[in-house]
C-alpha positions in Angstrom: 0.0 0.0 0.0 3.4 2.7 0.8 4.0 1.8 -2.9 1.0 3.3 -4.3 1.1 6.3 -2.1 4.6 6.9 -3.5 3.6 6.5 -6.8 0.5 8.3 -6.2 2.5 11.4 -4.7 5.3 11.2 -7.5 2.5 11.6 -10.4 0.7 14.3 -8.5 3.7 16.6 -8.2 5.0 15.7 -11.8 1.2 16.8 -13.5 1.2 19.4 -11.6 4.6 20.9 -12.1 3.6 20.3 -15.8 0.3 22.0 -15.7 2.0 25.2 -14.2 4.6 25.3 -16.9 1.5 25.1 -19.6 0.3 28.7 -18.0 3.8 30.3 -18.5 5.7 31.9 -21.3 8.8 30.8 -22.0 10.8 32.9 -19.8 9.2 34.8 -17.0 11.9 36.9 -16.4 15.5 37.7 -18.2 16.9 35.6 -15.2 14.6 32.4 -15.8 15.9 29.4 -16.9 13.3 27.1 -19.4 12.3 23.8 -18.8 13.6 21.2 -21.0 12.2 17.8 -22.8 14.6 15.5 -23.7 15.3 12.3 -25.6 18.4 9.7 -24.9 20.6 7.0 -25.0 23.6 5.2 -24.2 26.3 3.1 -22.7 24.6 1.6 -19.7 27.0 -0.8 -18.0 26.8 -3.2 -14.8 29.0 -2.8 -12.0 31.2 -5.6 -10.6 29.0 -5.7 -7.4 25.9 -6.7 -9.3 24.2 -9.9 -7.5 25.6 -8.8 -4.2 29.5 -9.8 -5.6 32.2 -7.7 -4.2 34.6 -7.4 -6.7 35.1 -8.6 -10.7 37.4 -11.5 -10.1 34.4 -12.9 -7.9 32.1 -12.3 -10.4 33.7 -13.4 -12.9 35.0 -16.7 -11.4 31.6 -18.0 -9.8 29.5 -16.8 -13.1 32.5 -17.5 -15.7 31.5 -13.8 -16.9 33.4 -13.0 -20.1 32.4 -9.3 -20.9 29.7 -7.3 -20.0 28.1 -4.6 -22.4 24.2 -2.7 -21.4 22.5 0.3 -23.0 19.6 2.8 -22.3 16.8 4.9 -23.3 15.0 7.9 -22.0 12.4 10.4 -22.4 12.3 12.9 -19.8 11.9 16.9 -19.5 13.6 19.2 -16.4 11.0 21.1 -15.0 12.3 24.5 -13.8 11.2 26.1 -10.3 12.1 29.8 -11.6 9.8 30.9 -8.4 13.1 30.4 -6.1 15.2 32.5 -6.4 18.6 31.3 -6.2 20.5 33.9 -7.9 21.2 34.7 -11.9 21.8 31.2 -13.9 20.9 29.1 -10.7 17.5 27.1 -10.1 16.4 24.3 -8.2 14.2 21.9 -10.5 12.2 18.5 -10.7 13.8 16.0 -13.1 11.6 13.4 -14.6 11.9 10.4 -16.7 8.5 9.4 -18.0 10.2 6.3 -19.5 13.4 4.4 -18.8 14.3 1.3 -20.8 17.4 -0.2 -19.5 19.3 -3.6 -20.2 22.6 -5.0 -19.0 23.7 -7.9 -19.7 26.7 -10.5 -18.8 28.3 -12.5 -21.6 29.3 -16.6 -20.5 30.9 -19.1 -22.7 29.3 -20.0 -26.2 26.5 -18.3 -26.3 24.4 -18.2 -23.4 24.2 -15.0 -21.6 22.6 -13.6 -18.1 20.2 -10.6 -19.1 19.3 -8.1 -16.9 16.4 -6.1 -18.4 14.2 -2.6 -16.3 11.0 -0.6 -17.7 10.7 2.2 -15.2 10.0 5.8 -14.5 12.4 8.1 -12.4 11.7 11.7 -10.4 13.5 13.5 -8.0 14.8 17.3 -7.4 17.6 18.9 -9.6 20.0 21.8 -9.1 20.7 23.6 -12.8 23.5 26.3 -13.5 23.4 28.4 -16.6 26.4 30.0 -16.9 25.4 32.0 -20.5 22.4 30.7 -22.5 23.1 28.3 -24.5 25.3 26.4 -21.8 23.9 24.6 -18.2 24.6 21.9 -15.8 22.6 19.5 -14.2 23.2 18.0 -11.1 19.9 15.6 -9.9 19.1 12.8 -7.7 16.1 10.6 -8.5 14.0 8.3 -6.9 13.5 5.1 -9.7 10.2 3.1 -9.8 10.8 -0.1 -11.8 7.8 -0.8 -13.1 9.1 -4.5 -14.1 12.3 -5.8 -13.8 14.1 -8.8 -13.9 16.6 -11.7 -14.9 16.6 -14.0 -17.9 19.7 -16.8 -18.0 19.3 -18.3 -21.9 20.8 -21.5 -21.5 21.2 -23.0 -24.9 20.1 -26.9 -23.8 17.5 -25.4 -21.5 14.4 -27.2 -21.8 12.0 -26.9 -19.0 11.4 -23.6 -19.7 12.9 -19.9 -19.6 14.9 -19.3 -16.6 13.7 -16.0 -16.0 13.5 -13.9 -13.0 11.0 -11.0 -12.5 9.8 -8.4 -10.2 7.1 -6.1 -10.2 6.3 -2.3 -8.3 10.2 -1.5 -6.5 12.2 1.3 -6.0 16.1 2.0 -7.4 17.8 5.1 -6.6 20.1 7.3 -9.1 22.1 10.8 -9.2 24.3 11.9 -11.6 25.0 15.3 -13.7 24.2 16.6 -17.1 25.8 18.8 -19.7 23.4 20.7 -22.1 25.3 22.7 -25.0 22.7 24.2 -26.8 19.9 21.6 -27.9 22.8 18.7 -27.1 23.0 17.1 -23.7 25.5 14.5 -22.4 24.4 12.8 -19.2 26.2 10.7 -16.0 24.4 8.5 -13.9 25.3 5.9 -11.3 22.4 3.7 -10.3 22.0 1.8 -7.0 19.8 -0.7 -5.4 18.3 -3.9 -5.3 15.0 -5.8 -6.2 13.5 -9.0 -5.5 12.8 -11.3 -8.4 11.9 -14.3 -8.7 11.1 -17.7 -11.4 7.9 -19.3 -11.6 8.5 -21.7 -8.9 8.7 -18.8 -6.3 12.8 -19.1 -5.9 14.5 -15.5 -5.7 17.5 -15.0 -7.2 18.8 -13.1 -4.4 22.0 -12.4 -3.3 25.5 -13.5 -3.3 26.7 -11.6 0.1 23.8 -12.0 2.0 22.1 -15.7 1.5 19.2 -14.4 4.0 18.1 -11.7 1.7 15.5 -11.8 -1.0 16.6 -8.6 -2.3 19.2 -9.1 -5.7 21.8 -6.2 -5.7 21.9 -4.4 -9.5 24.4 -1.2 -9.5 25.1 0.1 -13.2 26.4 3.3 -14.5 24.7 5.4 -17.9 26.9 7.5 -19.8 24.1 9.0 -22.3 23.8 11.2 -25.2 20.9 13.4 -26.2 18.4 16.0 -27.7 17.3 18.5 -25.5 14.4 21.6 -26.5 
């Protein structure tokens, strides 16, 4: 029931955040900064701790993980709170990601692989400085629903069915910075935290450090590139 709250609360500030900037001209003042939509993607990669692991060799040696590779997608805009005052070029601001599509995945020997797949949203205050137009930084922190999220092992002689793991309704966490050069933006994000997943017979994944927790540790880092107007 806290979920829906949560996701209850996050929707009402982001509509109406979004309804107030319908009302508004562009700029309300010389000083104002303007919101921003965006589109991007990217280089998303796992980190070495994923599954609760504490370093690459670990990983590496109980998974026989060969490589890792991940990417991203988002559509999102920066809503600006040009109300406070924070000086010329400086604004508080809500981020939001109506969409996030990310997928990591951990290449084995031959060809089976260990994917690692998220559909979520993301919302959460940013701080923007606009040093001259056409220039600004973003630094945010983000609250992450993951809508649905979960694990999918493709063993090649696999027969009684996928081996996939899934998870519904949890929360990840994110911050990171932006760089907007006129309507380009380049984008650095380290997520962090865990979900519980699990197969079709009601086994969790969970994790490697702690074999009392349901909860499967999945740390990754975005670098993305982008339009922004």
């Amino acid at each position: 029931m806290k979920k829906f709250i949560i996701i209850i609360f996050i929707l009402s500030v982001s509509l109406t955040v979004f309804s107030q900037s319908l009302n508004k001209k562009k700029y309300s003042s010389v000083d104002d900064i303007k919101n921003r939509f965006y589109l991007r993607g990217g280089y998303s990669t796992p980190t070495w701790k994923y599954y609760g692991y504490t370093d690459a060799s670990e990983l590496m040696q109980s998974l026989n993980v060969v490589s890792k590779i991940g990417a991203n997608f988002e559509i999102g805009s920066i809503y600006m709170l040009n109300k406070i005052r924070l000086g010329r070029g400086a604004r508080f601001g809500i981020n939001v990601d109506y969409i996030s599509v990310k997928a990591h995945v951990f290449n084995l020997p031959g060809s089976e692989n260990l994917y690692n797949l998220f559909i979520g949203s993301k919302v959460g205050p940013s701080f923007t400085y606009m040093p001259e137009r056409g220039l600004s930084f973003d630094i945010f922190a983000k609250l992450n629903p993951v809508w649905v999220g979960g694990i999918y092992y493709n063993h090649q002689d696999f027969e009684a069915g996928l081996d996939s793991y899934l998870g519904y309704l949890q929360f990840m966490y994110s911050f990171g910075v932006n760089i907007k050069l006129a309507f380009i933006m380049v984008g650095f994000e380290y997520e962090i935290g865990s979900m519980k997943v699990k197969n079709g017979t009601g086994d969790y994944w969970g994790n490697n450090a702690d074999p009392n927790s349901l909860k499967t540790p999945m740390p990754g880092f975005n670098l993305t590139v982008g339009l922004s107007f």
